[in-house]
C-alpha positions as CSV (number, residue, x, y, z in Angstrom):
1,X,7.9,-3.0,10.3
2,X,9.1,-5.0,13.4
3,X,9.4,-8.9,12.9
4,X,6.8,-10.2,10.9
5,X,5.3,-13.3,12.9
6,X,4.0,-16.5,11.5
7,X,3.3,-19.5,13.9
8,X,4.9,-20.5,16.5
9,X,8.0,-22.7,16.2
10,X,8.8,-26.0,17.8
11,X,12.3,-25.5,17.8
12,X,11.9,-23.5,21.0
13,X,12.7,-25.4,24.2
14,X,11.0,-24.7,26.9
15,X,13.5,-25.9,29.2
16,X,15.7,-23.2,28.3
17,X,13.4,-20.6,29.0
18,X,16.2,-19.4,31.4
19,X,19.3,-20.3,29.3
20,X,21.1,-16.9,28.1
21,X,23.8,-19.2,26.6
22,X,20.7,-20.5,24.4
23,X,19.6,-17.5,23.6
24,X,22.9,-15.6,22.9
25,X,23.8,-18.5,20.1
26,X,20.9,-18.0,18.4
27,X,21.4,-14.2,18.2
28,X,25.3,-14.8,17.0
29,X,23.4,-17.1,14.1
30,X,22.7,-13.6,13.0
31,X,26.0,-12.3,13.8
32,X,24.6,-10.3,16.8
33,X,26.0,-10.4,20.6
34,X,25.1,-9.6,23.2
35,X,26.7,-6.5,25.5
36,X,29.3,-6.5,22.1
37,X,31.0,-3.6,21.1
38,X,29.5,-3.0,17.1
39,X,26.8,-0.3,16.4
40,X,24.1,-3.3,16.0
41,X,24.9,-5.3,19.5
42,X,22.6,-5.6,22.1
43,X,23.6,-4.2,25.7
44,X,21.5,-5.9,28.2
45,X,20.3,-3.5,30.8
46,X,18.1,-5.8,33.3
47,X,18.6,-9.2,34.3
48,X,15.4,-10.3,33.0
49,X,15.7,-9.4,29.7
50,X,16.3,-13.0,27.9
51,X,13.5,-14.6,29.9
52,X,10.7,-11.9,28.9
53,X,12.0,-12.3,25.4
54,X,11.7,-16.2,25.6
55,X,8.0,-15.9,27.2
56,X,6.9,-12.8,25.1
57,X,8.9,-13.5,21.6
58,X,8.8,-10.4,20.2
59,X,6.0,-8.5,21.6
60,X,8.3,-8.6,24.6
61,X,11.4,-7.6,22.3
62,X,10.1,-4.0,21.5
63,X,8.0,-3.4,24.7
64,X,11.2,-4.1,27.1
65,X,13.0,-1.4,24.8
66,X,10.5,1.0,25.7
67,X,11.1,0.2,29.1
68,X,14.8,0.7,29.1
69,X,15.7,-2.9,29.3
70,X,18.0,-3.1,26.6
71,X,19.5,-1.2,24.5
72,X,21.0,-0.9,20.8
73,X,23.1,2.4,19.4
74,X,21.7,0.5,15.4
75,X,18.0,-0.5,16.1
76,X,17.7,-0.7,12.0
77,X,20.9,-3.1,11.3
78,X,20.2,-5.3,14.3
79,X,17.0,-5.9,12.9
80,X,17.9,-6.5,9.4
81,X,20.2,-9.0,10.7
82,X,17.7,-10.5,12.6
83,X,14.5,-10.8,10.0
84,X,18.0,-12.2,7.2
85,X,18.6,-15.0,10.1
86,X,14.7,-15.3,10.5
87,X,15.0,-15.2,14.5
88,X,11.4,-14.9,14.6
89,X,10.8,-17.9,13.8
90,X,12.3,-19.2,16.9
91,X,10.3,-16.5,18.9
92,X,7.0,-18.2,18.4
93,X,4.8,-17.9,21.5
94,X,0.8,-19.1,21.4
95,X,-0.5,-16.4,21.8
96,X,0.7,-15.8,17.9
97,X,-1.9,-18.5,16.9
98,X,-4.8,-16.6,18.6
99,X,-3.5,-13.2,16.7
100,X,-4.1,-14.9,13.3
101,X,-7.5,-16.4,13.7
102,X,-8.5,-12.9,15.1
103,X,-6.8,-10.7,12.3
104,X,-8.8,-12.8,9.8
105,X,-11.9,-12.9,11.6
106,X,-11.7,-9.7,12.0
107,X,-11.7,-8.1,8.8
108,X,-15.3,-9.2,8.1
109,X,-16.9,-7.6,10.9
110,X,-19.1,-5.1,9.8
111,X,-18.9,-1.4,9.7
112,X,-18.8,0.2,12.9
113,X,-17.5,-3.7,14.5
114,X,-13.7,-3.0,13.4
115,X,-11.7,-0.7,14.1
116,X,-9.9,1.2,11.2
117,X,-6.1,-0.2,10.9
118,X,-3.8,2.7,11.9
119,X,-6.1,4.9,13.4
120,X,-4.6,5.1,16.7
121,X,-1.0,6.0,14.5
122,X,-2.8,9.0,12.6
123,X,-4.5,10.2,15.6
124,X,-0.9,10.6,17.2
125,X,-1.5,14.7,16.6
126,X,-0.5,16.8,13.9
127,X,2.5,18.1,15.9
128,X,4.4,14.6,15.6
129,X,4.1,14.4,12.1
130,X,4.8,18.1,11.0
131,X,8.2,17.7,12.8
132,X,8.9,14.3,11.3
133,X,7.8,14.4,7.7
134,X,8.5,16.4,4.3
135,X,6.3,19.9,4.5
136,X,4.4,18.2,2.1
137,X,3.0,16.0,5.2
138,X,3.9,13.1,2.9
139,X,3.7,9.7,5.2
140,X,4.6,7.0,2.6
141,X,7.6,5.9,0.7
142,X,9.4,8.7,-1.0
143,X,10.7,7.5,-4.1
144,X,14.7,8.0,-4.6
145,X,15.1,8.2,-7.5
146,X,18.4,9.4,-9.2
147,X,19.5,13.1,-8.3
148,X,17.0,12.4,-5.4
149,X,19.4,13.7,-2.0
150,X,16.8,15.3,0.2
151,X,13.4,14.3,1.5
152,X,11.5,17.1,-0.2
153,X,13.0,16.4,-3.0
154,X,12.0,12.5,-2.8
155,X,8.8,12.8,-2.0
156,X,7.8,15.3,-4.7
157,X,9.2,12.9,-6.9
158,X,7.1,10.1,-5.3
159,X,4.2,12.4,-6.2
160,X,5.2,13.0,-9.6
161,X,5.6,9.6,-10.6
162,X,2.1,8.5,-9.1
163,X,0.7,11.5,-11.3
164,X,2.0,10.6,-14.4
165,X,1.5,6.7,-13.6
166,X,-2.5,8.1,-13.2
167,X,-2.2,9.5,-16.9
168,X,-3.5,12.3,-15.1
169,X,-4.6,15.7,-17.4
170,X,-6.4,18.9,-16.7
171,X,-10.0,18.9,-16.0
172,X,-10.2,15.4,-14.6
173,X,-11.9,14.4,-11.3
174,X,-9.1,12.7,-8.7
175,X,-10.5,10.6,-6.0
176,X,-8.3,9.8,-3.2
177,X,-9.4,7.0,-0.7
178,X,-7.0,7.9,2.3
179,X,-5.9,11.1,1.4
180,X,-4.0,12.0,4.5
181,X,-3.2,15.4,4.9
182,X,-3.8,15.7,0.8
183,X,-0.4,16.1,-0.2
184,X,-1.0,14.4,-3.5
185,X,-4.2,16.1,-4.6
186,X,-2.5,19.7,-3.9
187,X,0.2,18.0,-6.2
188,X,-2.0,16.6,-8.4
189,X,-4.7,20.1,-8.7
190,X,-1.3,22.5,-8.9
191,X,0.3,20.7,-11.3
192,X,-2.0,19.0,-13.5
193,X,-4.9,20.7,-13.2
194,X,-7.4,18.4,-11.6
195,X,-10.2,18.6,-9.1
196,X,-9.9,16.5,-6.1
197,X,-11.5,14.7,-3.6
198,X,-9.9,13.1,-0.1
199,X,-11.7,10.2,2.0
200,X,-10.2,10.6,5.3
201,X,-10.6,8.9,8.7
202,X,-9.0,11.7,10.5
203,X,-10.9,15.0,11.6
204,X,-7.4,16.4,12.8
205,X,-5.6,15.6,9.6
206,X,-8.6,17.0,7.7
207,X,-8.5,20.3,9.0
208,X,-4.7,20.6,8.5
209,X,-5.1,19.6,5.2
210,X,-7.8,21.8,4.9
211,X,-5.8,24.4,5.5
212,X,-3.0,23.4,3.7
213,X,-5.3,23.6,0.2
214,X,-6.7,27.0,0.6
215,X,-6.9,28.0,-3.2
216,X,-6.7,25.0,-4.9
217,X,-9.9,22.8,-6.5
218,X,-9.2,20.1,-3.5
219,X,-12.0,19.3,-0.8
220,X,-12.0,16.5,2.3
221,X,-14.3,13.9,3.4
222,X,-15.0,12.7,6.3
223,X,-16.3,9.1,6.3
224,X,-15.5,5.4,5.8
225,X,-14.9,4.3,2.4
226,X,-17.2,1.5,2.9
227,X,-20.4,4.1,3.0
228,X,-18.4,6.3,0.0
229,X,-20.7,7.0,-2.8
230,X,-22.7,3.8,-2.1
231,X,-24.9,4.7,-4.8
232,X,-22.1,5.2,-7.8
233,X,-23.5,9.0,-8.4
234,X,-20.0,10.2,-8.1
235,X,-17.5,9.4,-11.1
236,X,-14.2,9.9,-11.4
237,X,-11.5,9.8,-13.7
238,X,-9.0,8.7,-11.9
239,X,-8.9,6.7,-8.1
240,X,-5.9,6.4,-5.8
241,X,-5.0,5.1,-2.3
242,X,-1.5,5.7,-1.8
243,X,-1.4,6.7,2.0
244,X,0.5,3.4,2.8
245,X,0.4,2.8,6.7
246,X,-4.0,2.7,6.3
247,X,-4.2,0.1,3.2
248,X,-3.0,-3.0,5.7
249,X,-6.7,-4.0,6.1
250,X,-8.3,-2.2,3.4
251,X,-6.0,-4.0,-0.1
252,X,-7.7,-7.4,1.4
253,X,-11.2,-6.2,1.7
254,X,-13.8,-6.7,-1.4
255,X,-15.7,-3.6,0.0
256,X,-12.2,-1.5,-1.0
257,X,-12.1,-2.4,-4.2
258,X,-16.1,-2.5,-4.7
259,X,-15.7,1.5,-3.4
260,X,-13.4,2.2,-5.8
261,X,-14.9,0.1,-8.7
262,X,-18.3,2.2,-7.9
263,X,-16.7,5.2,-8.3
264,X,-15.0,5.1,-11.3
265,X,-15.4,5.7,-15.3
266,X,-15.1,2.8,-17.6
267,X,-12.5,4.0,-18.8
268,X,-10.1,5.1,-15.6
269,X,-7.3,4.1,-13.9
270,X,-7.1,3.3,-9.7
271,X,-3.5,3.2,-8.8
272,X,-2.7,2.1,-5.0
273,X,-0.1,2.0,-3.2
274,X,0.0,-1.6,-0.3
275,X,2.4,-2.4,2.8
276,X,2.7,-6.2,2.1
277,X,5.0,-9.5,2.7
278,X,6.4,-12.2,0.3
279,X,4.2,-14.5,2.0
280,X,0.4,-15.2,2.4
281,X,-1.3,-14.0,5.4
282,X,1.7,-13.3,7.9
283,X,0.8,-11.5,10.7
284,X,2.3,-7.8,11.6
285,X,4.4,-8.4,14.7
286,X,2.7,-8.6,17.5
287,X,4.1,-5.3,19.2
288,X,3.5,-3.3,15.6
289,X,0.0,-4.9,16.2
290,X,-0.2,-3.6,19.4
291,X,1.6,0.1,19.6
292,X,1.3,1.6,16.0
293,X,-1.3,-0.4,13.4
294,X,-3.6,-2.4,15.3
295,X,-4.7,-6.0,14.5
296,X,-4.2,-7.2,10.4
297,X,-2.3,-9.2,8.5
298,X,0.5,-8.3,6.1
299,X,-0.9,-9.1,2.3
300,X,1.1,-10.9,-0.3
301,X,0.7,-9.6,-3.8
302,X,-2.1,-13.1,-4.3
303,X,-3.9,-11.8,-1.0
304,X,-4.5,-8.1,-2.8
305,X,-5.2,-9.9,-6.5
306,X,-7.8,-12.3,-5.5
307,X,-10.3,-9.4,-4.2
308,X,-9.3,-7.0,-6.6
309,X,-10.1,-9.5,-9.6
310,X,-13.9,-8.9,-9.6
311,X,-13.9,-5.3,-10.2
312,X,-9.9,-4.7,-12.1
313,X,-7.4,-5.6,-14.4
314,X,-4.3,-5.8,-12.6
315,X,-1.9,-3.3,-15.3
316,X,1.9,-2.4,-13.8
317,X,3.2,-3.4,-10.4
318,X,6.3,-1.9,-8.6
319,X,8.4,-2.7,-5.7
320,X,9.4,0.3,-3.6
321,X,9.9,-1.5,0.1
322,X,13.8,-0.5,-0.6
323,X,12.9,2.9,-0.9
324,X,11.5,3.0,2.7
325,X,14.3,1.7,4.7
326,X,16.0,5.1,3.6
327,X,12.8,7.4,3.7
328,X,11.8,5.7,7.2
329,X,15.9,7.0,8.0
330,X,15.3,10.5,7.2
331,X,12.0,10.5,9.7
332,X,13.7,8.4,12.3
333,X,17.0,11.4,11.9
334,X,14.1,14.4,11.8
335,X,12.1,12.9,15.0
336,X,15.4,12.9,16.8
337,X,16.2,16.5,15.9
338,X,13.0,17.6,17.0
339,X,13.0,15.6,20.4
340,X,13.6,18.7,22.4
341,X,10.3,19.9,21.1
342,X,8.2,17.0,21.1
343,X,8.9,16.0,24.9
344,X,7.0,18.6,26.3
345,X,3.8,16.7,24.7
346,X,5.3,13.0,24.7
347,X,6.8,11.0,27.3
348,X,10.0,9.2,27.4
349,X,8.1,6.0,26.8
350,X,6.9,7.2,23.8
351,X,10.5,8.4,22.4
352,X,11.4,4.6,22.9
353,X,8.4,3.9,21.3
354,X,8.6,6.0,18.2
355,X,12.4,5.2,18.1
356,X,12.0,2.0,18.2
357,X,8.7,1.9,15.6
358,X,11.2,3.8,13.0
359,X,14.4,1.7,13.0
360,X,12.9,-1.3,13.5
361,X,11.0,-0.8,10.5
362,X,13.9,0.2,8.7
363,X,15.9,-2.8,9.3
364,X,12.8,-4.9,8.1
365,X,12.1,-3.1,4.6
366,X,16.4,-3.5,4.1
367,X,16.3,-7.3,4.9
368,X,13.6,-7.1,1.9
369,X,10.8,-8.9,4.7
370,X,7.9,-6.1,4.1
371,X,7.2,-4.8,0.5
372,X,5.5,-1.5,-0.8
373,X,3.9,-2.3,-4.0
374,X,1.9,0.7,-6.2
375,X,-0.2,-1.4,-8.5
376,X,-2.2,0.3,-10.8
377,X,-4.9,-1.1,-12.2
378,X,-7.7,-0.6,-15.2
379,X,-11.4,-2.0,-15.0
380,X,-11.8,-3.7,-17.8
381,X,-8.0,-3.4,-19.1
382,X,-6.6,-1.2,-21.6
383,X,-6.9,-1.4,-25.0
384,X,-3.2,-1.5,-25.3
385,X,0.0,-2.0,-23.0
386,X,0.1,0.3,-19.9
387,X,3.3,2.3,-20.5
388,X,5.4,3.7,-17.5
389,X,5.9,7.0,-17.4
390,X,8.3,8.2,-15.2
């Protein structure tokens, strides 16, 4: 996830804005040197490395990787290291304080004012993401469970478990808010019998996905949840929003929850699935901000409750961050593979980039900073105790 960035702190001295013996003690507070000789060392590859770090924080961090300034052979350990020892917090700039008034501010423009969180990441291409994920086009947490050793195997196991935490049986009506390439409703329709329907953002994903359904009861939508079913016409059995990288912005909006409320029986279940922190309203990093999710804040588990309260019943909540740190491995490991590919249509900035995006995450979801919580939820709550099944 990159460092996660709360305010700027006052234990950064100016004055030693050019003072690499400054900066390399507060790096070996988290047992990383620089130019060492370990996996998860830094080697400093331009003499103005420390200084753009010092004046940037960490906006500066990931964008002088991308321009070759630095590298790290164990992206994913030096960061875990580094979010344990909470480094960010000594990498504070001001800018950071303008980034959170505008990440809150901005998620009650109206529709049409904001731009969708992620959009620029899905509208990467189709080619990036058929090399880097499952075939099932799966780009969330898999789920490792025990006997899990392969991707495919993870992820259809993710998609399992979210079916049978749905209660799903055959003949009900599946809405999906975020439905990606629809890797769970062809899940959900070929194995337990349910129609589908997938809310997407994304014309290129939809006509993959489109494709990728042929034969089963599964259609695709394009259009903004917030102008979804604004009359309540459609019902459905059963919601979910489990494409995780889009629900940044959406698990703190009222309109989300209103969509989903507006759209369901009385009696049905919305499961959804949130990228979040341990604290309220922590910023995304301000190069995640910037190259891969645009502007939001990272939820705590109070920031998704307090909106959802009006329209659900908060039933069964379940931690999966861990489960990232190896899934986002397996991508990081198949982007590489397919590098010889992919360059003819990406630049070497962009490898950095994606490289960079990938381990960094990695090394944030293992130091246990950013969460994945499915949360599943009842309107009115159950008559009884919501039983796992899985």
């Amino acid at each position: 996830m990159s460092i996660v960035f709360g305010a700027p702190s006052a234990s950064k001295p100016n004055h030693h804005i050019n003072n690499s013996k400054w900066f390399a003690q507060l790096l070996a507070g988290a047992d990383i040197h620089l130019n060492g000789s370990r996996p998860w060392d830094i080697q400093i590859k331009h003499p103005l490395t420390l200084q753009r770090w010092m004046r940037e924080g960490s906006l500066g961090l990931g964008e002088s990787y991308m321009d070759g300034w630095w590298e790290c052979q164990a992206i994913d350990q030096m960061m875990s290291r580094a979010v344990r020892a909470r480094l960010q917090q000594h990498m504070g700039t001001p800018q950071a304080w303008w980034r959170s008034y505008w990440s809150q501010w901005a998620q009650h423009l109206p529709v049409g004012k904001q731009n969708i969180v992620g959009r620029a990441h899905y509208d990467l291409g189709n080619l990036l993401f058929s090399a880097m994920l499952d075939s099932g086009m799966n780009n969330s947490s898999a789920y490792w469970h025990e006997g899990a050793s392969t991707l495919e195997q993870a992820q259809t196991a993710k998609l399992e478990m979210i079916c049978r935490k749905l209660q799903l049986q055959p003949g009900m009506r599946l809405l999906d808010l975020g439905c990606g390439w629809g890797s769970l409703m062809r899940h959900a329709a070929k194995y337990h019998g349910v129609t589908a329907l997938g809310i997407t953002h994304s014309e290129e994903q939809m006509q993959l996905g489109q494709q990728m359904t042929k034969g089963l009861s599964v259609q695709f939508e394009l259009i903004d949840y917030r102008l979804f079913n604004t009359d309540g016409r459609s019902q459905f059995d059963r919601v979910v929003s489990a494409g995780m990288l889009n629900q940044v912005a959406q698990v703190k909006d009222p309109a989300f929850f209103s969509a989903a409320r507006r759209s369901m029986k009385k009696d049905g279940l919305l499961l959804m699935e949130a990228m979040g922190n341990n604290q309220r309203d922590m910023l995304l990093g301000p190069w995640m901000e910037k190259h891969v999710l645009g502007k939001a804040s990272l939820p705590s588990i109070g920031d998704i409750a307090e909106p959802a309260q009006a329209h659900f019943v908060l039933e069964d909540v379940h931690n999966l961050g861990a489960d990232h740190d190896r899934t986002l491995l397996h991508w990081h490991q198949r982007f590489e593979l397919a590098w010889p590919q992919l360059r003819l249509n990406y630049d070497e900035r962009f490898y950095r980039m994606w490289r960079y995006h990938l381990l960094s995450s990695a090394g944030s979801f293992r130091a246990r900073s950013t969460q994945i919580w499915q949360i599943v939820m009842s309107p009115k709550g159950l008559p009884g105790v919501y039983r796992r099944a899985y």
